[in-house]
C-alpha positions in Angstrom: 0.0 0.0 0.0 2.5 2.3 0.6 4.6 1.7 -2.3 1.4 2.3 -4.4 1.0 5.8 -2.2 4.2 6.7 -3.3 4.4 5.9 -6.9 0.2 7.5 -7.2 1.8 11.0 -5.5 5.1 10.8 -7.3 3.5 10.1 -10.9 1.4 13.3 -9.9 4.0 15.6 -8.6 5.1 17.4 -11.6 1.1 18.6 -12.6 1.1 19.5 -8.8 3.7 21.7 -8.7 3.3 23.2 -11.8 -0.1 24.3 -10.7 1.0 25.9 -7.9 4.0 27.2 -9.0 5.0 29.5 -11.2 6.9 28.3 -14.5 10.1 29.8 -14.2 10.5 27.6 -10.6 9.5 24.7 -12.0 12.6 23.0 -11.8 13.8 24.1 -8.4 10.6 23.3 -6.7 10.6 20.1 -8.6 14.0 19.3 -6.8 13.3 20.4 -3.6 10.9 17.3 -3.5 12.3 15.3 -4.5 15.5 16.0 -2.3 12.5 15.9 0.0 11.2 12.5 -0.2 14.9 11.1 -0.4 16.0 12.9 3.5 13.4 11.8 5.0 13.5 8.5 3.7 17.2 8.8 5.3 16.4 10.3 8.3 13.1 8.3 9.5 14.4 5.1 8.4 18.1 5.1 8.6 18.7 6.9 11.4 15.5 7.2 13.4 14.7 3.5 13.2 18.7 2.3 13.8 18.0 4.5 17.4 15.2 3.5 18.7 16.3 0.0 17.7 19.5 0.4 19.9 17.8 2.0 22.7 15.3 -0.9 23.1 18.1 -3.7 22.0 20.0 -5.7 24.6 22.7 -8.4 25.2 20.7 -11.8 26.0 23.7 -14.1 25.9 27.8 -12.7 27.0 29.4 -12.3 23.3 25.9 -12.1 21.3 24.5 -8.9 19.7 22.2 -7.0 21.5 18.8 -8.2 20.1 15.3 -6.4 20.6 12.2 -8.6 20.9 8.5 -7.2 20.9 6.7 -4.2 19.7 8.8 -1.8 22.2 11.6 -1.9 19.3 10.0 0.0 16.7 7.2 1.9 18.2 8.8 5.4 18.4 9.8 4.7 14.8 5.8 3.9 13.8 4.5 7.0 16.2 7.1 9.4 14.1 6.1 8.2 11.2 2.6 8.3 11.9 2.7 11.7 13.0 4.6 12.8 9.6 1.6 11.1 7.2 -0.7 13.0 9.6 1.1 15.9 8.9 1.3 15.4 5.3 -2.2 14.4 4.9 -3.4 17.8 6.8 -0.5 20.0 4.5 -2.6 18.0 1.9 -6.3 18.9 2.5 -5.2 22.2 3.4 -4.0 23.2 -0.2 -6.5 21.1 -1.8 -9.0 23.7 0.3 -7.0 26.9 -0.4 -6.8 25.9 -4.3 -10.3 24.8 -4.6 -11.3 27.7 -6.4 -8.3 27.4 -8.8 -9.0 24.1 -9.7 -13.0 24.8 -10.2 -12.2 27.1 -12.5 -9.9 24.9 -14.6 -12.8 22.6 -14.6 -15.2 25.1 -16.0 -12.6 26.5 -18.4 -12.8 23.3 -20.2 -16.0 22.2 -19.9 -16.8 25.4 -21.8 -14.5 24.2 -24.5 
């Protein structure tokens, strides 16, 4: 499901930002993303996920790795990520709202037609 998420958003990105943005940014906005989408792919499940991980991983036999059974390994990891598809689902419906009107009138424009 998520893989589908991604690939549904990605495929729509560039008709996105070029609604939004003006032309001549294009290309730097376009970026941005997608330098976006590759940090925090580093630092929620690279770094994030490695730490909580450690924290919750311990030594169960003398010379072993430290091991981490349960859900207590990864929760912080799912509550982060949670919280950033909350906040990208709210950034979302908020400029969905704010360009309502925009996109209405796109809509009318060519029904005209």
């Amino acid at each position: 499901a998520g893989g589908a998420a991604y690939g549904a958003v990605w495929s729509l990105l560039p008709s996105i930002v070029g609604d939004i943005f003006p032309a001549r940014h294009f290309a730097t906005v376009y970026n941005l993303f997608s330098l976006a989408a590759s940090s925090s792919s580093l630092l929620l499940s690279t770094l994030l996920a490695t730490k909580v991980y450690a924290a919750h991983a311990h030594v169960t036999t003398p010379g072993a790795a430290a091991e981490c059974h349960g859900s207590l390994c990864y929760r912080a990891t799912h509550l982060a990520i949670l919280g950033a598809c909350a906040a990208g689902t709210a950034g979302a419906l908020a400029l969905g709202v704010r360009n309502r009107a925009i996109y209405r009138g796109k809509l009318l424009d060519r029904a005209a037609v």
